[in-house]
N, C-alpha and C positions, 0 to 999 in steps of 0.2 A: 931410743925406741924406734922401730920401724914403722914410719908412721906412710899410709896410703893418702888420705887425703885430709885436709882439714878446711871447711869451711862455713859462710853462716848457711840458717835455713829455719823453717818451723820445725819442731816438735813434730811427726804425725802418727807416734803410738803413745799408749798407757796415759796416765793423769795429767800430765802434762802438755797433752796433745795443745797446738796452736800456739805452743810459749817460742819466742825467738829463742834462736840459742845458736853456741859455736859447736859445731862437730869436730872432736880429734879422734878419726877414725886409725886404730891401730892396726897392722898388718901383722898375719899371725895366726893360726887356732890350731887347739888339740881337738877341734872334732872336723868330720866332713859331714855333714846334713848335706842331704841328695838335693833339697831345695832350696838351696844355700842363696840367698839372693845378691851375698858381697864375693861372688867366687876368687876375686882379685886378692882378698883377704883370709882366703884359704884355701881352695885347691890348686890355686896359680897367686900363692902371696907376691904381691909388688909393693913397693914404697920405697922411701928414701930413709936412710938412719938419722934423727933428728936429736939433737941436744935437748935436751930439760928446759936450758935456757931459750932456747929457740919456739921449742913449742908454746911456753909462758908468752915470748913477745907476739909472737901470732895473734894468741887468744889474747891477749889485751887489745890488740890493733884491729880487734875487731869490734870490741864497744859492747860487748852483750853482758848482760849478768846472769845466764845462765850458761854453762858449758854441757856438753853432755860427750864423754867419753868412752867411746863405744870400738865396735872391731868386724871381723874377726874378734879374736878373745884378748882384750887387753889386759886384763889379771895372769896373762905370762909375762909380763913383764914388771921384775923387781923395782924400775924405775919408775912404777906408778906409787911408790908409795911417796918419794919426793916430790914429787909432779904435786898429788891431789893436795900434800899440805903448804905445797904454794899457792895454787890456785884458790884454797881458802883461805890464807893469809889476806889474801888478794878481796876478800870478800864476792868470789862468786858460789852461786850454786850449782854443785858439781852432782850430776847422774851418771852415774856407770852401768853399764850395759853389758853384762856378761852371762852367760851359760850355768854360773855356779857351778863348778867343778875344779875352782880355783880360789884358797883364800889371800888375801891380802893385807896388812894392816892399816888400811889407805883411808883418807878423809875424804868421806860422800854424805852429801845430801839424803840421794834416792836411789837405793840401788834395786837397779833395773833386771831382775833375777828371769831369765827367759830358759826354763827347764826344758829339757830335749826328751821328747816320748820315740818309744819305739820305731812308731811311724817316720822320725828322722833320720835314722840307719839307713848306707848307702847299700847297694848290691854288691856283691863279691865282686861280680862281673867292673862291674864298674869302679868300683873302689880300691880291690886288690885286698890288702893285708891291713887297709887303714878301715874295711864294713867292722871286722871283728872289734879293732882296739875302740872305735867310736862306741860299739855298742857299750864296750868295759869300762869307758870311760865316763860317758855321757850322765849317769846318775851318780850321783856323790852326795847321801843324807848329811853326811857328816858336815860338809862346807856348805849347804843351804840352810845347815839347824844355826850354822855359826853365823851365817849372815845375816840370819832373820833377828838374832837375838841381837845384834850389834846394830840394827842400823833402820831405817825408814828403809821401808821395799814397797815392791811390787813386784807378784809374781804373773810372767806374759807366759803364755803357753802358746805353743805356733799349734793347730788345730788341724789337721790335713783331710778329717772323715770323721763322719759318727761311732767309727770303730775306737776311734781314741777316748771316747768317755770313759770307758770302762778302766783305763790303765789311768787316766786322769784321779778318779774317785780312791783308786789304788793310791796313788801318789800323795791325793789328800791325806788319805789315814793314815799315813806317816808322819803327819805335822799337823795333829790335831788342833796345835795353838795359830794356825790361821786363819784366820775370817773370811767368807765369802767376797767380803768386800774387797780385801786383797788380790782375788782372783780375775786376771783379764785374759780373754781367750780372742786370740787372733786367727783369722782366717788365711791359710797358705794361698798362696798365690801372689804373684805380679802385675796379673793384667786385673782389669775391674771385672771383667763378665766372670774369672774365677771366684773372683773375693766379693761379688754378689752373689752369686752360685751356690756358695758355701755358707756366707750372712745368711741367707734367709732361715736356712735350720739351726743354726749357731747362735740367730739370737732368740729365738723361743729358749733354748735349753739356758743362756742364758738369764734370761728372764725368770724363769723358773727354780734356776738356784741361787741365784742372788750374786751372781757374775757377775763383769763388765765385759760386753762387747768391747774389742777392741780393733775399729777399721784401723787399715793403715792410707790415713788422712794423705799421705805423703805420694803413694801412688795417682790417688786423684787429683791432688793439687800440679805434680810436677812426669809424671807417670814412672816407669822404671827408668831412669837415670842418674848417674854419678854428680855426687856433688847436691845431693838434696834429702 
């Protein structure tokens, strides 16, 4: 697997916000989101190629019992299926972190479903030949109906404007069988004065539908930096 980086850190989105944990961040993605926060792991992928084995002795040597495998899009890689039923042999708990647009038959805990709305599509201009295939790509009913029924989720929605409710509630009605509770809506942005900016209306609405705000803990604790 080409892996970008791997290290410890907290948690700082979705239910598990403040859990220690190892990060095996994968290098790699079938989409380009214009606010892409890992661009190293997709519009300029970097890492090194890492054995099974290699990646196993890392995360042991790091002592945590939670892992959280994340990307770019790690479900392109067939190697994840050996991977997660080691790292459960192992007795950790394993979150993955994927787009849903990929199935796997991989051994997880939480899988960490972060759906791509419209508002993710890059510009022509910008993007070239990969704005069209992201848009074609980016929703897959098919692989979110199969991961919800197989496994513990959470679905993270990245929130960029109050124009996204409306394709949001679209989204909903395709998977009736999801609870509110389910539902964590993150605000875009990097810096804090965006992702205040955007909290303030994000969390009335979700308030009001029975959401979960979702900060990302991780910018405040450590601000936009690699490795955290």
């Amino acid at each position: 697997m080409l892996i970008a980086e791997l290290y410890t850190s907290l948690q700082g989105e979705g239910r598990l916000t403040g859990t220690p944990s190892v990060f095996v961040r994968a290098s790699g993605c079938n989409l380009r989101c214009w606010f892409c926060d890992t661009p190293f792991t997709s519009w300029q992928p970097e890492g090194e190629d890492w054995s099974l084995e290699e990646i196993v002795h890392q995360v042991q040597a790091k002592q945590t019992s939670h892992v959280v495998i994340t990307g770019g899009e790690p479900m392109l890689y067939s190697e994840m299926v050996p991977l997660t039923q080691e790292l459960k042999r192992l007795g950790l708990h394993i979150t993955i972190e994927t787009a849903g647009t990929l199935h796997l038959e991989v051994a997880c805990d939480l899988m960490s479903i972060s759906p791509k709305l419209a508002s993710s599509t890059p510009s022509v201009a910008r993007a070239g030949r990969w704005a069209a295939r992201h848009e074609r790509v980016r929703h897959q009913p098919h692989v979110i109906r199969k991961m919800i029924a197989e496994y513990d989720y959470q679905l993270k929605f990245v929130i960029d404007s109050e124009s996204d409710f409306a394709e949001l509630d679209s989204w909903l009605e395709e998977f009736p069988e999801v609870r509110p509770e389910r539902v964590l809506l993150m605000p875009q942005g990097t810096k804090l004065e965006e992702l205040a900016a955007r909290s303030a209306w994000l969390a009335p609405f979700c308030a009001a539908r029975g959401f979960q705000l979702c900060p990302r803990k991780h910018i405040e604790w450590y601000g936009a930096t690699r490795g955290t």
